[in-house]
C-alpha positions as CSV (number, residue, x, y, z in Angstrom):
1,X,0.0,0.0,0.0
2,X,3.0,2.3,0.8
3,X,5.2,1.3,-1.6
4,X,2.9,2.6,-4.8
5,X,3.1,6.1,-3.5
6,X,4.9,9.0,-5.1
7,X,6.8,11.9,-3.6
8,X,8.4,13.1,-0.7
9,X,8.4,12.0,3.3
10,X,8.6,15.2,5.7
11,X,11.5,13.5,7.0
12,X,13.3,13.2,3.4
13,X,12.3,17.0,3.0
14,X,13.7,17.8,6.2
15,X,17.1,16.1,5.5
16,X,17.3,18.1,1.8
17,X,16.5,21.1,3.8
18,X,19.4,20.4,6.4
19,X,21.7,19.5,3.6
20,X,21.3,22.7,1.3
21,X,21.4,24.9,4.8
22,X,24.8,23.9,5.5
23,X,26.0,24.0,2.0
24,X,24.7,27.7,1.8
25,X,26.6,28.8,5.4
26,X,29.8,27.0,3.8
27,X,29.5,29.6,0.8
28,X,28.3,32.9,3.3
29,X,31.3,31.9,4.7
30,X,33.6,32.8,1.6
31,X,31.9,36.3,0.9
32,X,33.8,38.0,3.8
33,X,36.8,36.7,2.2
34,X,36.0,37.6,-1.3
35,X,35.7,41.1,0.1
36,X,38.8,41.5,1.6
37,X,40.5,40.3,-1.5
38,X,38.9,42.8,-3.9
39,X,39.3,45.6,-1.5
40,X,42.7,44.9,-1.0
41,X,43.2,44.2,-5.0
42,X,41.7,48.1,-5.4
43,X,44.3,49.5,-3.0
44,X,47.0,47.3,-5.1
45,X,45.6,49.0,-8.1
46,X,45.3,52.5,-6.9
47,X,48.7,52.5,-5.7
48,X,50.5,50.9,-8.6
49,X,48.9,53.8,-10.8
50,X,50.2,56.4,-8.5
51,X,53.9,54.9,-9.1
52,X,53.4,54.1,-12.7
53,X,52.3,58.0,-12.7
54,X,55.5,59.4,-11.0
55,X,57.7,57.3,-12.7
56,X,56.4,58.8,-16.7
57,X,57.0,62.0,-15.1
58,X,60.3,61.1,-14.0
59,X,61.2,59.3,-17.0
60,X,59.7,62.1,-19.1
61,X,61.6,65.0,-17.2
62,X,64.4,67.0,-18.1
63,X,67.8,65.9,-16.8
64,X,68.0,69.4,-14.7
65,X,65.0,68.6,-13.1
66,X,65.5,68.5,-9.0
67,X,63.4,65.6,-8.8
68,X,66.1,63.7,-10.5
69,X,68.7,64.5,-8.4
70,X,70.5,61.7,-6.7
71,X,69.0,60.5,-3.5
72,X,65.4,59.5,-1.3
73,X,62.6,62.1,-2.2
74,X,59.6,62.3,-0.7
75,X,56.2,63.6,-2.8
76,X,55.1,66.8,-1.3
77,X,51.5,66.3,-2.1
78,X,51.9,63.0,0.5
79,X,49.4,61.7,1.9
80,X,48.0,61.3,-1.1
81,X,44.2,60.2,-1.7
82,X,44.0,60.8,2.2
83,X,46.0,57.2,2.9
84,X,48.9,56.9,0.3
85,X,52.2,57.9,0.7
86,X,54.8,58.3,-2.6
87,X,58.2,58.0,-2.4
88,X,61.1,57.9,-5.0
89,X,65.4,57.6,-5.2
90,X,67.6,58.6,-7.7
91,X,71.4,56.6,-8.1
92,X,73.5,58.1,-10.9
93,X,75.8,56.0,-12.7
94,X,73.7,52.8,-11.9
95,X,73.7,50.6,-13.8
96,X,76.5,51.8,-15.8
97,X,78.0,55.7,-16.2
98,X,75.6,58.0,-17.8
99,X,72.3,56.1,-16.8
100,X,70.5,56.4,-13.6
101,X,68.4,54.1,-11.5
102,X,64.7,55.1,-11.0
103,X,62.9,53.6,-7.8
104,X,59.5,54.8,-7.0
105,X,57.1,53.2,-4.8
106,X,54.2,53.8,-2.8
107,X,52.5,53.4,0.6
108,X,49.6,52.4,2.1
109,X,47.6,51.0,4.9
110,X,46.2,47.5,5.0
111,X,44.8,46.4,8.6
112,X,47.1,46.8,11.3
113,X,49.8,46.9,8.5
114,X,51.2,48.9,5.6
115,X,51.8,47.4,2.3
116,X,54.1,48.6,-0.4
117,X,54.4,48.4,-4.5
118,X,57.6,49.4,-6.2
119,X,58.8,50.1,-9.5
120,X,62.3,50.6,-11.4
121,X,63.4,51.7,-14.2
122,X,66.4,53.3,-15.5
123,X,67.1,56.3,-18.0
124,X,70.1,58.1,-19.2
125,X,71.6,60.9,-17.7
């Protein structure tokens, strides 16, 4: 008599119903996750711009120019977008005579830490 009948038991609805619950707090459990990534991927990105900025400038400057004078310098516009911080060194002769070595890199707070991108390059004179 109970054989012949179709569909589900409360029971077997209950177990789907446990089942799918604890597969959907595995995922909820990933978003905070996924948010710290991407926010931490947009400060990446907004300071890597901000180095790959100075460094055209720098690259596209005139060899009189004080900012390419040998040593640490500091942008005077720092902080910058209210939480980045853009620094930059000159070495003449580096690699070879007549070149210099271009470092910039830039600042900026991640939790209870500050992370840091850099970029070189080199140009003559």
């Amino acid at each position: 008599m109970f054989g012949n009948e179709k569909g589900l038991t409360l029971v077997e609805l209950l177990v789907v119903c446990v089942i799918i619950a604890i597969a959907f707090m595995g995922l909820a459990g990933l978003f905070p996750v996924g948010t710290r990534n991407i926010s931490e991927s947009k400060l990446r990105t907004i300071a890597t711009d901000l180095a790959q900025e100075k460094m055209e400038v720098l690259l596209n400057a005139q060899s009189s120019d004080s900012d390419l004078s040998e040593g640490t310098h500091a942008d005077p516009g720092n902080p910058i977008k209210s939480s980045f911080n853009r620094y930059w060194s000159v070495v003449d002769g580096s690699p070879v005579t007549g070149m210099k070595r271009i470092e910039v890199w830039v600042t900026y707070p991640h939790g209870t830490t500050t992370r840091e991108v850099r970029l070189v390059s080199h140009r003559r004179g």
